[in-house]
N, C-alpha and C positions, 0 to 999 in steps of 0.2 A: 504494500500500500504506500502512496508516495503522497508528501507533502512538499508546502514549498513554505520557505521560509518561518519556520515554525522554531519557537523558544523552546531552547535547550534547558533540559530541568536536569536539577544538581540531586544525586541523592541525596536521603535523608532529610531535604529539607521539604516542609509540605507546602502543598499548592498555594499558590498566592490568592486563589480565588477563596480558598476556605477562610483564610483569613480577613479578607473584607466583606464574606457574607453579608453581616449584621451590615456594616457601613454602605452599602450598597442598596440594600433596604430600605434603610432610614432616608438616605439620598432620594430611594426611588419615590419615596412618601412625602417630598417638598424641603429638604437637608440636606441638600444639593450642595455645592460651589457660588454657587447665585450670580453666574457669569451668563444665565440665561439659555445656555445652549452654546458656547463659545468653542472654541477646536478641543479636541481630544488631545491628552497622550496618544504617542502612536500603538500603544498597546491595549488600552484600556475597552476596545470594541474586540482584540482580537481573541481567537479560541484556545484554547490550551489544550495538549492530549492528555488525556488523563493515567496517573503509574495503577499499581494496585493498592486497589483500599479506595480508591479516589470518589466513584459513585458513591459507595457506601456513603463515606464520611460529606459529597454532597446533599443528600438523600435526607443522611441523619439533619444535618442545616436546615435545609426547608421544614421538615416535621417539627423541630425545632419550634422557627418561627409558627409555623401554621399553629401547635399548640398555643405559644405565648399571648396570640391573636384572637383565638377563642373559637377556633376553628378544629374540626377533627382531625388529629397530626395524619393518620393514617388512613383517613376513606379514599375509597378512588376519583377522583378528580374528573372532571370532565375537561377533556383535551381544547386548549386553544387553540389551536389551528382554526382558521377560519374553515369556509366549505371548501367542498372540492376546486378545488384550482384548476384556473381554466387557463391556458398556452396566449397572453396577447401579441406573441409573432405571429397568430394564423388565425382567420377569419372563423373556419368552418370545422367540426368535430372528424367529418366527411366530406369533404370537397377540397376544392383548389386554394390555396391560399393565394392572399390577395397583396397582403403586405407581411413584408419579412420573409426568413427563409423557410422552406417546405418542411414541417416535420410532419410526424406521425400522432396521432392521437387516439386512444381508446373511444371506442362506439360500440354502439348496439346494434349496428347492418354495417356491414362492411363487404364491398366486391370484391373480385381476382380472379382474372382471368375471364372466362364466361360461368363463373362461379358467384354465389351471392350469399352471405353470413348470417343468418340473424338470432339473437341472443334475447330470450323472450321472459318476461319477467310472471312470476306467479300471477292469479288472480282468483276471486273468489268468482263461484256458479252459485245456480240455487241447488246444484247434487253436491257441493264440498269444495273443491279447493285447487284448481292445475299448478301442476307444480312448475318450476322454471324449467326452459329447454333452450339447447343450440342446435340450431338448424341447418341444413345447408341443400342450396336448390339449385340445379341448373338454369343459365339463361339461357334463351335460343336468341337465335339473330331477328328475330322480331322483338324481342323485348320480354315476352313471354316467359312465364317460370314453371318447372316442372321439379317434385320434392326428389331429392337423394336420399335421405334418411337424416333422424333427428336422435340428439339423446338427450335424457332428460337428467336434471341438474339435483345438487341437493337441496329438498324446501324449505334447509335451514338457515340459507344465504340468498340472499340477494344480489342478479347482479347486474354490476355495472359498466361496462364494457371489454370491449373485446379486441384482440390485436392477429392480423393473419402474418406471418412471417414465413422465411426460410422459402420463398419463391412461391409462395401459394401451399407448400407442403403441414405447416404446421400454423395450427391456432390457439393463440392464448386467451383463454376467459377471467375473468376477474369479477370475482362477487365479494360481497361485504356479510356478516353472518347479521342474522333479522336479528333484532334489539329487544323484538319476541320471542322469540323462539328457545322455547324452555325455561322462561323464566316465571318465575310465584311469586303471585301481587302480594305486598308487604301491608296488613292492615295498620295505621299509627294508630293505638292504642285513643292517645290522649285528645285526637283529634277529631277521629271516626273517621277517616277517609281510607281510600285505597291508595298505593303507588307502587310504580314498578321501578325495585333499584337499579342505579346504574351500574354498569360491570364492564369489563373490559372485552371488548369482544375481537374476530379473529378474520383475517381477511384469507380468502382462497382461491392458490392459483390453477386452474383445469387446465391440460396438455392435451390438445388432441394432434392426429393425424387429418390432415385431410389434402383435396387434392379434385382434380377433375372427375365428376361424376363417380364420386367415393365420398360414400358414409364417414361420417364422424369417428374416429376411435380412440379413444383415450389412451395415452400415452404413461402422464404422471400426474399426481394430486400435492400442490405443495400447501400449507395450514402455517398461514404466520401469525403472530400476536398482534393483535394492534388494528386501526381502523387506516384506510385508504386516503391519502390526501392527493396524488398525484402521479402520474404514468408516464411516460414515454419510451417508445422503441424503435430503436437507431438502429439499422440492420437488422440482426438476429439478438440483436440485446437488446431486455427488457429491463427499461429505470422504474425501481416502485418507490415512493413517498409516504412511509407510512409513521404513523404518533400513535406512544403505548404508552398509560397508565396499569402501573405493575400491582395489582392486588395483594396489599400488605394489611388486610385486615385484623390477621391473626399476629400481627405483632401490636397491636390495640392500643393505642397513643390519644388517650381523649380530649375532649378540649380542655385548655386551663392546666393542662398536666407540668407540673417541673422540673427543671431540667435532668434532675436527678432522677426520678420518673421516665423521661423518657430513653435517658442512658438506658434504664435496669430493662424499659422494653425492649430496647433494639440490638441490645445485648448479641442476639442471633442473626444479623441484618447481612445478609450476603448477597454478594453479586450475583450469582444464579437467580434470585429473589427478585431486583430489578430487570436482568436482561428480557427483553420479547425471547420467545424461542420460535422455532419451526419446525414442524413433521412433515417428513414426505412418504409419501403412498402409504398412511397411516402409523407409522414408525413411532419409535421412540425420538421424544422431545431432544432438540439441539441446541447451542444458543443461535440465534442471530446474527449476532454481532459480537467479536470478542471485544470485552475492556478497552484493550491496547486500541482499539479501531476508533477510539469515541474520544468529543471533546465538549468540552466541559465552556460554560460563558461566566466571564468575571464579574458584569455589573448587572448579569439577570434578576428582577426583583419577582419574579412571577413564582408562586407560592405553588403552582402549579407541579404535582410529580409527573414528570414525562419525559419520556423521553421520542428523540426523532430520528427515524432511522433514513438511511440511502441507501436501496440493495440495486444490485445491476445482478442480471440472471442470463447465462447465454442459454436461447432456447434450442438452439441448435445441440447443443452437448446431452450426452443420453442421460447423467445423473444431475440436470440442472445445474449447474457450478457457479457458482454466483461468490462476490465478494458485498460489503455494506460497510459502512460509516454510521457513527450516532453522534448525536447532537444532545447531552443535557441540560435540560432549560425550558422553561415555557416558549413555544413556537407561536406566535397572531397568524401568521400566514407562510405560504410557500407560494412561489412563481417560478414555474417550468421556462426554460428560455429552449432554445433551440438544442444547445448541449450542456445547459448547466441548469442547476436550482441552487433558488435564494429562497433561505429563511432569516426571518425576521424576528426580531426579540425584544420585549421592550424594558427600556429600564427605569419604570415607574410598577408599583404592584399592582398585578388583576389576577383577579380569584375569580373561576368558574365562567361560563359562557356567557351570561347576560351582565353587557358591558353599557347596556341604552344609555342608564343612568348614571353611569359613574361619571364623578368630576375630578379629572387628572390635576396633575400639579404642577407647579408652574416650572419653565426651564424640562418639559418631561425632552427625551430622546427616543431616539429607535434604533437599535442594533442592527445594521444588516451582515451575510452572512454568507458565500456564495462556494460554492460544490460543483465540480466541473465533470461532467461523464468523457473519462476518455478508455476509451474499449471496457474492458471486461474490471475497469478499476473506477472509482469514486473519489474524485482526491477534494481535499479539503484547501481552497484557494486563496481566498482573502476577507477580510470582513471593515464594517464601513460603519459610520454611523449620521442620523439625519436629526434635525430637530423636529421637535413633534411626536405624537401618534400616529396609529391608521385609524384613528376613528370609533365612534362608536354602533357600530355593525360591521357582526363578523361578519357577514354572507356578502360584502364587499369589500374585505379587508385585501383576496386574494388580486383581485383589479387596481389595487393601488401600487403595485409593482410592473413594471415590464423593462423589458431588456429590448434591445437594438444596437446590432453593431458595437457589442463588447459594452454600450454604456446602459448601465441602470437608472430608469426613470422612478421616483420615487412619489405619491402625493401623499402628505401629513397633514393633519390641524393642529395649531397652535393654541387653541385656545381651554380652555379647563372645562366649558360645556359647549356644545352643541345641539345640532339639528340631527336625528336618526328616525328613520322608521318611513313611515307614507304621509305626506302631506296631507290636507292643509295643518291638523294637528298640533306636529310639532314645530311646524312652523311658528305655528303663535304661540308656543309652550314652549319655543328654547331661542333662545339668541343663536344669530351665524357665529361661527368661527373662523378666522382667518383659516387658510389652507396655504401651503409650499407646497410646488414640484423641486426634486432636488435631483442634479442629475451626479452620477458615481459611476467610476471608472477601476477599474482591476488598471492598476500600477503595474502589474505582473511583477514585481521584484522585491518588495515589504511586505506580502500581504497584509496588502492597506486596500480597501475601497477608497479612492480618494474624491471627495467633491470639488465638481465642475465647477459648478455657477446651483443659484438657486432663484427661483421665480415665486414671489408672493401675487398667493392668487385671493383675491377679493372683492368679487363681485358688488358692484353698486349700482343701483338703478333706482327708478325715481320712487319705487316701493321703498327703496332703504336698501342697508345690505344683505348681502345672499349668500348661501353659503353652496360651496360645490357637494353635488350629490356623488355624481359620476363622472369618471374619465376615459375616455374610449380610444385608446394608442392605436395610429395607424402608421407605424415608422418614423417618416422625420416630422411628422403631425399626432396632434392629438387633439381632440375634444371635450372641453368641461360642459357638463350642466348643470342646473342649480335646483333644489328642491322645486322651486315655483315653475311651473312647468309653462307659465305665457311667457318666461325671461328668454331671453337669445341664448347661442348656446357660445363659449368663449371658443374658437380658434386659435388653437399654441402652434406655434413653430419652431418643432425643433432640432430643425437642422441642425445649428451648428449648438454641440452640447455646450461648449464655455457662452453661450448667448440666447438661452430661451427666450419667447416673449410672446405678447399674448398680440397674435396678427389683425386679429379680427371680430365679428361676430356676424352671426348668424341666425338668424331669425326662423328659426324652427319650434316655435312653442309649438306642444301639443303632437308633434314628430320626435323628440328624441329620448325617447325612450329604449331606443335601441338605436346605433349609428353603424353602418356598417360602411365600412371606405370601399369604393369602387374602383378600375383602370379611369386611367383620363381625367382625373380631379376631381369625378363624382362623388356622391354620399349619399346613401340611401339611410333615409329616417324611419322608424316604425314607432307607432305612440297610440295616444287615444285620444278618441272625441268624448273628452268628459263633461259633465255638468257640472255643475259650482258647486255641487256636493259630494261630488268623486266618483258617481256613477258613470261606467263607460258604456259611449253609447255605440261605439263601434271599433273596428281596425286601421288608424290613420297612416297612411305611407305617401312618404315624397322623396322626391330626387332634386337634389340641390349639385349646384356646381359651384365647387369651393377649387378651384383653380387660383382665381385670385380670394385670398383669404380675408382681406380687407374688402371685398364687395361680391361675398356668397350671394347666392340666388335661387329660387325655387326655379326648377324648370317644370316639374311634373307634378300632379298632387293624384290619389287615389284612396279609397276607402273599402275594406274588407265588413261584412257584417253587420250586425248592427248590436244592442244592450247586449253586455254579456256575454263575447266576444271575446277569447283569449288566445293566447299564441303560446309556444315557449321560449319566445323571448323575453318573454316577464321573470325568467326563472334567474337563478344565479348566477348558474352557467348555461347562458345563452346556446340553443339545439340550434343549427342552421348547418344547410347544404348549400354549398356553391358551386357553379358551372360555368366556365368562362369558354366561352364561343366564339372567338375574335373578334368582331366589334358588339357581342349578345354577350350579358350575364343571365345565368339564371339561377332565381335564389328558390328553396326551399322549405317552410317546414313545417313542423305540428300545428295546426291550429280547431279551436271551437269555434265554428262560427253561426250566430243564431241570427236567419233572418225577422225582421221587422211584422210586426205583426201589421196582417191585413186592411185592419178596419178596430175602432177604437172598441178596448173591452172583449174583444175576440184573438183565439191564439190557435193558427193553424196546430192539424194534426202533426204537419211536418215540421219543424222548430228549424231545423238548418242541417249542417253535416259535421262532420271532424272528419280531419284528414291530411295529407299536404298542401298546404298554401301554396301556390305557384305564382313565383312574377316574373318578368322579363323585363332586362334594361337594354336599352338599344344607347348603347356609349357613343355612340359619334351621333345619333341623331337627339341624346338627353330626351328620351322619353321610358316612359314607363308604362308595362301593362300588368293586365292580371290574365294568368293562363289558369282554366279549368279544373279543378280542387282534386287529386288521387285520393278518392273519400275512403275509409276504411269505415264508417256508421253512419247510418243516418241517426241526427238527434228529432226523439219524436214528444210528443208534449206531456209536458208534466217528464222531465228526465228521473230516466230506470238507472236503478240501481247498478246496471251494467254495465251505465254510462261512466262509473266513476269509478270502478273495479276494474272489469276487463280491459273498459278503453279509456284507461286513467292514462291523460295526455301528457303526463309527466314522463311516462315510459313507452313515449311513442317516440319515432325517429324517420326522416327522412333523405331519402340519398335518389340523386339523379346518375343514372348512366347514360350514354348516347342520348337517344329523345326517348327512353323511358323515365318515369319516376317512381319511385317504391315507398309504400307506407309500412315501416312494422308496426303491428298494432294486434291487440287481444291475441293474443299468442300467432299471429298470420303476416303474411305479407301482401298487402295488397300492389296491383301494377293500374298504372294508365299509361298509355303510351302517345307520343304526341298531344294537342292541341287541348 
């Protein structure tokens, strides 16, 4: 395992981070330096590898704290990591990438060759329960699918996509284990309620064979610790991102406990105890990761027990042979870049997932953290640090990073409260917060992230000020919105890293809810036609031409559906297929769309469809249409229960081949072909 510039540790003397725990804490809680956010030592964001003894005796630190706190030293924690991370070098989960360079990404349908994948997620019937399956179907040169053979999954995982490698020979599945399954709801006594405890659950990886009009056949079963943050596969190597809370219940650390208390508990506290481990093809437990492979953060204040692991797995090798990295520390978020991942750390304290309400402190920072995949290794690169948070919502923490061309884009909020959630709400319930983009650069020779330049972003208009919601990276541009969805959207450029700036605006209220970059300086918008109380009254799409960023412009405007109308582009991680045609794009994806009812007080039998959404962009002529809907249901009035089981639009997926397009949905694949 190879690092790069990494401090040399002297025996016998112990880690420097054990030592400033406490001070690191205290700092993280407003007992800072009070220089606001000013330069770092060059050491004080970077990682250290850890000797033996080192997790332990980090481990035992946090519990530590967590006790003194009034917190249970020992429960299992819910992992910070924001949601699944989604890649902002690439447009599309399945399709062409539009900006940045081409990688690979986990889906639920995936082609190859005249071959087509699909990966189908459980649902309930009214006879019990289909369990998941992976499918695989022939296409014909019409577009048309004929089944091969399926296998069916275990119903104790969930999954969540798929990778076909090794020239169309072999396919990797990835499921997450159900957060139901097999567990006993906990009655609280003192309360009278029910809940179900949280637990640390296990991610698995399925090998199959597969190949031209040839069945599915499993190969190997790999079972890691921990929950899924992120994927990629470069070749025949698979990168998995996964954060594990290690179950130390039975060493029982309650709250309030002291320190002499928690000594006598942890007494038996070993490494095997924190490492995740893995079984393959049912075997006995392994670790993961060894000790010596992991490192440790110095000014982490995050209470959080977790750990973060990096595995790279060659799928091509008959016994899986993989190498990993561990990261211990509270993780906010991970960002997949093309060959590297950045994790993020912050050094102000947060406990557990719901972050809406906390009020940070002043002078807070962000640790960044960066991991570079080169072949069959994971080397641990350099780390950086920005002022600020990522905000309070995880489920856009991972969007607040992207990479381009070696530099990392970063956005933070400066301020101790903010704006979170769905407007209008908390708009009127929290003040804006200033935001920073900060851009960072791999030095390659200190491991140092070093900053570029930083861009204070702080919208003002004649409501008052505004606070950015989203940012939507399209290379040397990028995209701010702000809660208030009639505000313009900001226009960054950023080209040259040492000189961000904000170029423009564009007047997309009520469009950008989704921003997707086009060839030719186009931007296609996706939003909603809301009421003034937040009821959406349909699917709003326009094409804007931001060529010149200082004088964007709608070219085209279109409208999907009508109340009640959804897409999955509302989701976290945005579902969309791309098709780029030489001067035609054509986009794809999930959507519900309920028509208008007829006549006032009456509601057709037939309510609308779900299916794929189909648009066309004609890049040289800046227009926009709407193509014919790949319907996998009709929605009929008064929606069945069916509707939100079988063909829950969450776990539908769309992919264009040639001038087919394919819906997986309710355990099927549906096709239209052309128009």
């Amino acid at each position: 395992m190879a690092y790069r510039g990494l401090m040399k540790k002297v025996a016998g003397v112990p880690p420097a981070w054990l030592a400033v725990a406490t001070a690191a804490f205290v700092s993280g809680c407003g007992g800072g330096s009070g220089d606001g956010g000013g330069p770092l030592t060059p050491n004080e964001a970077r990682l250290q590898v850890t000797r033996s003894g080192d997790l332990v005796a980090y481990f035992k630190a946090k519990i530590a704290q967590r006790a003194a706190l009034g917190y249970s030293g020992t429960a299992i924690t819910v992992p910070t990591v924001g949601a699944l991370s989604a890649a902002g070098s690439v447009v599309a989960n399945t399709g062409v990438p539009l900006a940045g360079p081409a990688v690979e990404e986990d889906g639920l349908i995936k082609a190859e060759g005249g071959m087509l994948y699909g990966l189908h997620r459980a649902y309930a019937t009214d006879a019990g329960r289909e369990p998941p399956r992976f499918s695989a179907l022939a296409r014909a040169a019409d577009g048309s699918l004929s089944n091969v053979g399926r296998v069916t999954l275990d119903a104790k995982f969930i999954p969540y996509g798929l990778y076909v490698a090794g020239g169309g020979t072999r396919a990797a599945v990835l499921s997450q284990q159900d957060p139901y399954a097999d567990r006993q709801p906990i009655v609280a006594a003192d309360a009278g309620i029910t809940v179900m405890p949280e637990y640390s659950r296990m991610l698995s990886l399925d090998l199959f064979s597969v190949g031209k009009d040839a069945a599915p056949m499993q190969l190997k079963q790999m079972r890691i610790d921990g929950l899924l943050v992120g994927s990629r596969l470069i070749g025949n190597t698979l990168y998995l991102v996964t954060t594990w809370s290690p179950d130390l219940l039975r060493f029982n650390v309650p709250a309030g406990a002291s320190a002499s208390a928690v000594e006598a508990a942890l007494k038996d506290l070993n490494t095997a105890a924190l490492i995740p481990t893995l079984r393959v093809d049912g075997g006995q437990p392994q670790p993961l990761v060894n000790e010596a492979d992991c490192l440790v953060q110095t000014g982490n204040a995050s209470l959080s027990l977790q750990l973060t692991s990096i595995t790279a797995i060659d799928l091509a090798s008959s016994n899986l042979a993989r190498t990993s990295r561990c990261f211990a520390g509270g993780s906010e978020a991970v960002h997949l870049g093309a060959r590297s991942v950045y994790v993020a750390s912050s050094r102000q304290y947060r406990y557990g997932g719901d972050v809406i309400n906390t009020v940070f402190p002043a002078g807070s920072r962000t640790d960044i953290h960066k991991f570079t995949f080169r072949g069959a290794q994971v080397d641990y690169d350099a780390s950086g640090s920005v002022d600020g948070h990522l905000g309070w919502d995880l489920r856009r923490m991972p969007s607040r990073l992207n990479e381009h061309q070696n530099d990392l884009r970063v956005l933070t909020f400066t301020g101790a409260a903010g704006q979170s959630g769905m407007p209008p709400v908390t708009i009127q319930a929290q003040q804006a917060s200033p935001a920073l983009l900060t851009v960072l650069r791999d030095s390659g020779s200190d491991s140092r992230l070093s900053v570029q330049a930083k861009l204070a972003l702080k919208p003002r208009t004649a409501r008052g000020d505004q606070q950015v919601d989203t940012v939507f990276f399209a290379g040397p541009r990028a995209y701010a919105t702000t809660f208030a969805a009639a505000e313009p959207v900001w226009v960054l450029d950023l080209a040259s890293p040492a000189n961000p700036t904000v170029a423009g605006e564009l007047a997309a209220g009520g469009h950008a809810d989704h921003l997707v970059p086009l060839p030719g300086g186009l931007l296609l918008g996706v939003g909603k036609d809301s009421t003034l109380g937040g009821t959406a009254e349909g699917i709003q799409l326009a094409l804007f031409d931001v060529r010149n960023p200082a004088q964007g412009r709608r070219l085209a405007a279109g409208k999907l559906g009508g109340r009640g109308s959804i897409t999955t582009l509302d989701s976290t991680r945005p579902v969309l297929d791309v098709q780029a045609l030489d001067t035609r794009v054509r986009l794809a994806f999930p959507a519900r769309v309920y028509q208008a009812p007829t006549a006032a007080g009456t509601s057709p039998a037939l309510r609308g469809y779900q299916g794929a959404a189909r648009l066309e962009v004609n890049t040289s002529a800046g227009t926009l249409a709407l193509r014919s809907m790949a319907v996998s249901t009709p929605i009929l009035n008064g929606d069945t229960p069916e509707l939100h089981q079988r063909f829950d639009i969450t776990s539908e997926r769309s992919l264009q081949v040639d001038n087919a397009a394919y819906q997986l949905s309710g355990g099927q694949v549906f096709t239209k072909v052309g128009d």
